[in-house]
C-alpha positions in Angstrom: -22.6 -15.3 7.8 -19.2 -15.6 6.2 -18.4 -17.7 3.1 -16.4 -20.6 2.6 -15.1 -21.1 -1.1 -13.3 -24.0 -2.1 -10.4 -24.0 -4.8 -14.0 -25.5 -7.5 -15.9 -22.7 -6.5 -12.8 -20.8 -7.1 -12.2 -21.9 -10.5 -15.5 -21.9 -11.6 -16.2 -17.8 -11.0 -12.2 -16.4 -12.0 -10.9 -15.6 -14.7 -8.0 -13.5 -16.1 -9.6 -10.5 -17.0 -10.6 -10.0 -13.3 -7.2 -11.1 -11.8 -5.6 -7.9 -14.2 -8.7 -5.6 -12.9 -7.9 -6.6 -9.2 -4.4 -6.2 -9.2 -4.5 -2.9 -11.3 -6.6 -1.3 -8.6 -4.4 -2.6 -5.5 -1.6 -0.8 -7.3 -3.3 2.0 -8.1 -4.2 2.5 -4.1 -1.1 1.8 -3.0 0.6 4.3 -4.6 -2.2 7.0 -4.0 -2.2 6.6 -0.2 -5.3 4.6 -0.1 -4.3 0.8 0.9 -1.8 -1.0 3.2 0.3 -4.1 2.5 2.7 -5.7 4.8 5.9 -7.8 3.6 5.5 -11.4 3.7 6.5 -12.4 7.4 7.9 -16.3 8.0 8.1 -19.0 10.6 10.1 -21.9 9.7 10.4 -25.6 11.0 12.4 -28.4 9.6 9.2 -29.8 8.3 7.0 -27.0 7.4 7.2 -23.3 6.9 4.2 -20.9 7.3 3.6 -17.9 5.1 1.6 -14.9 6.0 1.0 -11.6 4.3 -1.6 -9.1 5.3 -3.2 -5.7 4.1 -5.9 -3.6 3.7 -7.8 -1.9 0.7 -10.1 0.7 2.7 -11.7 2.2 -0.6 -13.0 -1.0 -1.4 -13.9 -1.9 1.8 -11.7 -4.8 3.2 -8.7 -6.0 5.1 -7.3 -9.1 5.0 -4.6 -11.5 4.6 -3.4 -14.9 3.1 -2.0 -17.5 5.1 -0.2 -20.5 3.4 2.0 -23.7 4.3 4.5 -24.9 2.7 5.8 -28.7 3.3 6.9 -31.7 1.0 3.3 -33.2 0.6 2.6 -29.8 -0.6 1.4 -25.9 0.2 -1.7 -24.8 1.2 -3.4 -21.7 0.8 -6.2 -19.5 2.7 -7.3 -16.4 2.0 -9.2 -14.8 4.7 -11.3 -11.5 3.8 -12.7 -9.0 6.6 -15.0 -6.1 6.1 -12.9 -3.0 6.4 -15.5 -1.1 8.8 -16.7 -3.6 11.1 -14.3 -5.9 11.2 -16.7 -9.1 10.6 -15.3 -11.8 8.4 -17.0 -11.9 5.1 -15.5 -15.4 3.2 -12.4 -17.6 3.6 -11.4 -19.3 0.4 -8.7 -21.9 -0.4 -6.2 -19.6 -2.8 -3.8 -22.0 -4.5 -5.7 -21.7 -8.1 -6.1 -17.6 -7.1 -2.9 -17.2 -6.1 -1.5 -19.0 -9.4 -3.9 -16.3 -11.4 -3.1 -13.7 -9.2 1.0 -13.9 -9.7 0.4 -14.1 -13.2 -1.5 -10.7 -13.6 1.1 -9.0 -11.7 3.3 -9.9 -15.1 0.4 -9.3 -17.4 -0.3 -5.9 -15.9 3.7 -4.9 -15.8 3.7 -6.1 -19.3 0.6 -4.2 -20.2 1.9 -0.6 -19.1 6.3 -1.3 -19.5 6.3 -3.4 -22.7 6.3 -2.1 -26.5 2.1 -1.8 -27.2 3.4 -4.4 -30.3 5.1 -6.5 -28.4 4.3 -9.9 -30.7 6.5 -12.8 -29.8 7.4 -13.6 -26.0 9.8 -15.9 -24.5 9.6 -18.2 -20.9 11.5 -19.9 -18.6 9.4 -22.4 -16.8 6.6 -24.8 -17.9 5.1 -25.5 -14.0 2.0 -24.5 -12.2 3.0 -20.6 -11.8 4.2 -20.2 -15.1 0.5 -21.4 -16.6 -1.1 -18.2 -15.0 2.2 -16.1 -16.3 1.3 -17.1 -19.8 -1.8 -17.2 -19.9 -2.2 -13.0 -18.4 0.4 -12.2 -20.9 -1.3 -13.2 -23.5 -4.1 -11.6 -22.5 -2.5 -8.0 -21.5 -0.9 -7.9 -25.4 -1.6 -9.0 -28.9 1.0 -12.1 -28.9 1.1 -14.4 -31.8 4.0 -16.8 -30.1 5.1 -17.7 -27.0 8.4 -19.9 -26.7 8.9 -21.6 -23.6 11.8 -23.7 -22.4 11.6 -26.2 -19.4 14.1 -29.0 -18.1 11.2 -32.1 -18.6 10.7 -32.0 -22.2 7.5 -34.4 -21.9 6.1 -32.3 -18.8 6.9 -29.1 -21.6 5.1 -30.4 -24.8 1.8 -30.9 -22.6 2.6 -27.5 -21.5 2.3 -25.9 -24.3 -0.6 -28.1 -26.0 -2.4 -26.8 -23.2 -1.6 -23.4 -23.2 -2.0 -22.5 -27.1 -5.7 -24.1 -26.5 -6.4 -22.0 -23.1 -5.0 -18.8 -25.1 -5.5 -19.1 -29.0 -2.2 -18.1 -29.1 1.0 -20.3 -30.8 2.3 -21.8 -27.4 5.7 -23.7 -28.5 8.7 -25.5 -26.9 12.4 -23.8 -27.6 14.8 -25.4 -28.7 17.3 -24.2 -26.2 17.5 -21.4 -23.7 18.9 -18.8 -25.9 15.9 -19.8 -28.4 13.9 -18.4 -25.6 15.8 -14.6 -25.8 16.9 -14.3 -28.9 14.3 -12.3 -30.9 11.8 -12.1 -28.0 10.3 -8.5 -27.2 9.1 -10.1 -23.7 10.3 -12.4 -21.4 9.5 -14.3 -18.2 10.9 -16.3 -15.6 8.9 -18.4 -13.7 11.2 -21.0 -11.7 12.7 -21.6 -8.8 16.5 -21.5 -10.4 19.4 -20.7 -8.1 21.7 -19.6 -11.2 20.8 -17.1 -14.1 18.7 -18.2 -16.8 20.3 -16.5 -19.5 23.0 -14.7 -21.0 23.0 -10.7 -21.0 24.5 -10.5 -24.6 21.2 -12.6 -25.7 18.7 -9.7 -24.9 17.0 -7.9 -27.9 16.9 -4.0 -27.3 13.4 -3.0 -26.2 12.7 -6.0 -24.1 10.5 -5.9 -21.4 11.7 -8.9 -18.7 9.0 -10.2 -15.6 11.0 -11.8 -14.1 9.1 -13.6 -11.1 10.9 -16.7 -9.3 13.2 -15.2 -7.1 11.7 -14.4 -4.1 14.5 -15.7 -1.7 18.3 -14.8 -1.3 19.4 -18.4 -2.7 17.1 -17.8 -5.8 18.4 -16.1 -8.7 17.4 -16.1 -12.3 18.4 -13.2 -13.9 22.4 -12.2 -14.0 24.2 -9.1 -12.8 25.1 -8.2 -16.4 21.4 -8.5 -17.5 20.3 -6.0 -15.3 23.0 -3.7 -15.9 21.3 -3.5 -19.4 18.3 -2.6 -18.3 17.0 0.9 -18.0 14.1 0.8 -15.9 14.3 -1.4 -12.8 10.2 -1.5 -11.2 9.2 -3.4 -8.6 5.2 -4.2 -6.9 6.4 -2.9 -4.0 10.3 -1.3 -2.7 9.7 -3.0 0.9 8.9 -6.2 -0.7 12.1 -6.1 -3.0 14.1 -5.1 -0.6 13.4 -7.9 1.7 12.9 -10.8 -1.5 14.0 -9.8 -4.7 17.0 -12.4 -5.2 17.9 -11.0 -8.3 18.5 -7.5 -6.9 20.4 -8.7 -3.9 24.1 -8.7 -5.3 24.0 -5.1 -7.1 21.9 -3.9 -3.9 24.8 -5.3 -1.7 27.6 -3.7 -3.8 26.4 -0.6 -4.3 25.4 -1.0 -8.5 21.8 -0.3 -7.6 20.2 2.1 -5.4 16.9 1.8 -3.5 16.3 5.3 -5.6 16.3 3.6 -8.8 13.6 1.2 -8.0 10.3 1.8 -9.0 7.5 0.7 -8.5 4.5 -0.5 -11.1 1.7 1.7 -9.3 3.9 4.7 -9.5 3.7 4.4 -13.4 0.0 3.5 -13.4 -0.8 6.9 -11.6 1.8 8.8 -13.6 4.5 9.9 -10.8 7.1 7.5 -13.0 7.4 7.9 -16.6 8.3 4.5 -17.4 8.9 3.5 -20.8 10.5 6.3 -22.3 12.3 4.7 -25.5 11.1 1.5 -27.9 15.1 0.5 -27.0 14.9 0.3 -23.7 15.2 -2.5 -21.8 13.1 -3.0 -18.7 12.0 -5.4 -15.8 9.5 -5.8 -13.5 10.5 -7.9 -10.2 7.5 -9.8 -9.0 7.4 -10.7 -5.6 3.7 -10.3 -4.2 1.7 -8.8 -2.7 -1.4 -9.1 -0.2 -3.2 -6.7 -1.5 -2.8 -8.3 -4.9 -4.7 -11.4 -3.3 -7.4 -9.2 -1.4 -7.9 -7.6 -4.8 -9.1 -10.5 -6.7 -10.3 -12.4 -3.6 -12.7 -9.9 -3.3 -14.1 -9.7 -6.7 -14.2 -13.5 -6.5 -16.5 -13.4 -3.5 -18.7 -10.8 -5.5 -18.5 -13.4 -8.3 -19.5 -16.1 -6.2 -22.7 -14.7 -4.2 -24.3 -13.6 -7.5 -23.5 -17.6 -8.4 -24.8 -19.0 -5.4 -21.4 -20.8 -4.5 -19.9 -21.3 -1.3 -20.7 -22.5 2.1 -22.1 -20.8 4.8 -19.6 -20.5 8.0 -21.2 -20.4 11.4 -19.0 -17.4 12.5 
């Protein structure tokens, strides 16, 4: 019989270390031919909007997708995981914890194989629920010894980042200001849902890596024009997905600034087609949109995780 898993059971079995190893592989297949993912498709209602992406990871046996509403009261998320061969539902777990992790190894792996190996001190925009797993898989991908964060609710920050230097051992601390957060930063993230830049071009140290990964819409934007003119490597999870999301690559798409050829994405680098990182001064990004087969990914080593726990409920399907 299938599995259900609820967001405790979820919690209790994943951690970060297997969100990094389940997204590396679905990039890895990806680029190599061996998985499918389809852009995020949409139907909208005044009141709620419902979310669906699908894919399928053949080489390690499942196809799948993830299912989620958004609304005022709140979103909702359901992975559902099928065996790749026969077709028979194996589990369907609620995904708003694993999604959270999920979206934050994305960065941590991007930061893992684009940033300087010494990368130390880190700067981010946001302090919400998304930007917990961001910091959190950064931290884990490199050896950080501060992160500076900088959010609009300075109460809602300083619990932030209590909570965050105990989750990580690492120095977890409010900025004092937006350009705080650049200035003298060898990484940075965004993780908001800003309609404006975040930050000023000028502000960026050379060799920065940027994740930047809240603008997933065309009225979202949080990194400028004249910020990613600096940068010399533009990588993406996935060119359909950016092409149809990324907010931040819209205007130099439209006029002309950026090509579709200058895009690359993160598993092309893990399999060594890309070069990436060719220079410590060198200035990169990584646009985060997601993926399904991202979730299926870690959904599935969750399930593994949870049947050797004896977790979950039993479906009558």
């Amino acid at each position: 019989m299938a599995l259900f898993l609820s967001e405790a059971d979820v919690k209790q079995v994943l951690s970060m270390e297997m969100a990094l190893d389940g997204v590396e592989s679905a990039h890895r297949e990806l680029s190599l031919g061996q998985a499918i993912d389809t852009p995020r498709a949409r139907s909208r209602l005044p009141q709620t909007a419902l979310h669906i992406l699908q894919g399928a990871l053949p080489a390690q046996g499942v196809i799948g997708y993830k299912a989620y509403t958004s609304n005022r009261s709140g979103n909702r998320f359901l992975v559902h995981l099928f065996d790749a061969v026969t077709g028979v539902l194996r589990a369907v777990m609620e995904a708003d914890y694993l999604g959270m992790i999920r979206t934050g190894a994305a960065s941590g792996l991007a930061a893992k194989i684009l940033a300087r190996p010494e990368s130390q001190v880190a700067g981010v925009f946001g302090s919400g629920w998304q930007a917990e797993g961001h910091v959190r898989a950064i931290c884990t991908a490199l050896p950080l010894k501060l992160v500076k964060v900088w959010g609009r609710d300075r109460d809602k920050l300083q619990a932030f980042c209590l909570r965050l230097t105990e989750q990580t051992g690492v120095a977890v601390v409010p900025a004092a200001s937006a350009e705080a957060v650049v200035r003298g930063s060898d990484l940075l993230g965004t993780v908001t849902t800003a309609t404006r830049p975040l930050f000023e071009a000028e502000w960026l140290e050379p060799g920065c890596h940027i994740n930047a990964a809240g603008s997933n819409a065309l009225i979202r934007q949080e990194v400028s024009e004249a910020a990613l003119k600096r940068c010399d490597l533009v990588c993406v999870d996935s060119v359909p997905v950016a092409l149809a999301e990324a907010g931040d690559l819209f205007p130099l798409l439209e006029k002309g600034r950026l090509h579709t050829r200058q895009l690359i994405e993160l598993g092309e680098v893990l399999v060594g087609r890309q070069a990436g990182r060719t220079s410590a001064q060198q200035i990169s990004i990584f646009e985060s949109q997601g993926m399904a087969i991202q979730d299926l990914a870690v959904a599935l080593r969750v399930l593994a995780a949870a049947e050797r726990a004896g977790l979950g409920a039993e479906l009558p399907l």
